[in-house]
C-alpha positions in Angstrom: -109.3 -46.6 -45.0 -108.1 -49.4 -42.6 -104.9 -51.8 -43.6 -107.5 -54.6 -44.0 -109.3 -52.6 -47.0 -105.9 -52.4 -48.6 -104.8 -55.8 -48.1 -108.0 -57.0 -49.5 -107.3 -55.4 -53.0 -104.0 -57.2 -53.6 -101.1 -56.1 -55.1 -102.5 -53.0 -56.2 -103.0 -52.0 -52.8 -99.6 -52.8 -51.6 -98.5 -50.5 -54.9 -100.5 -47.9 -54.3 -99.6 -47.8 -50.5 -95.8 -47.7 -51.0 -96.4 -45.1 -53.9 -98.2 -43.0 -51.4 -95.2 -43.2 -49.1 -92.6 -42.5 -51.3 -94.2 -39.0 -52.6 -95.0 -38.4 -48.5 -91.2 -38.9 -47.9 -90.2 -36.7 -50.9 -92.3 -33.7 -50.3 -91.0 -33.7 -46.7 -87.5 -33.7 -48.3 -88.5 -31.0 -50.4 -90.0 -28.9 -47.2 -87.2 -29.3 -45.3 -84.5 -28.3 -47.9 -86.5 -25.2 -48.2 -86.6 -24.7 -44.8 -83.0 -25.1 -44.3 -81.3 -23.5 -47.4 -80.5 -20.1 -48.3 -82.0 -18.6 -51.4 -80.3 -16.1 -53.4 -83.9 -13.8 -53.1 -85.1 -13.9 -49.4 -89.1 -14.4 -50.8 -87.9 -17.6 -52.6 -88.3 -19.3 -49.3 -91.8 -18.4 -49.1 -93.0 -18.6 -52.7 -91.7 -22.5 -52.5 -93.2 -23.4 -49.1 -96.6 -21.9 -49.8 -96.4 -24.0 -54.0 -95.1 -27.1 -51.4 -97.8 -26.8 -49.5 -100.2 -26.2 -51.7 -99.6 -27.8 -55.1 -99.3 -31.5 -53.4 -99.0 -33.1 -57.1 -96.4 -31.0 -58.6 -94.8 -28.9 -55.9 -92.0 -31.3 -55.3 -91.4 -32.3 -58.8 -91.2 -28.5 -59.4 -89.0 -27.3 -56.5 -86.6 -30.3 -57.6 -86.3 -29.3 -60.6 -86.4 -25.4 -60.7 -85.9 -25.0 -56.8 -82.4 -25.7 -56.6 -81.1 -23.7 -59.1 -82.3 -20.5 -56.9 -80.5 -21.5 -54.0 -77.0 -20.0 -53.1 -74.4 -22.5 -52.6 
């Protein structure tokens, strides 16, 4: 899908584009909080990375909302 493709559908595409971008730069928010944080079980870390990685629609909407209540503070 080239820029030109986009452009030519409007405002939709534009939408859709900055959507796109905006769930990119959340879910690498949500990888690297994971990353970096402590969890109060050790396998937390892993159990959210892999449902990150592989749950790309609601892995970040998940670990936001039940994610951070597991970490220590």
């Amino acid at each position: 899908m080239s820029l030109a493709f986009i452009m030519n559908m409007g405002g939709f595409g534009i939408i859709l584009l900055l959507l796109s971008l905006a769930y990119f730069i959340l879910w690498v928010y949500c990888l690297v909080d994971v990353i970096n944080g402590n969890f109060k079980d050790p396998n937390m870390k892993l159990i959210w990375v892999i449902i990150l990685l592989f749950a790309h629609g609601l892995g970040p909407i998940a670990y936001l909302i039940l994610g951070k209540n597991s970490k220590t503070t």
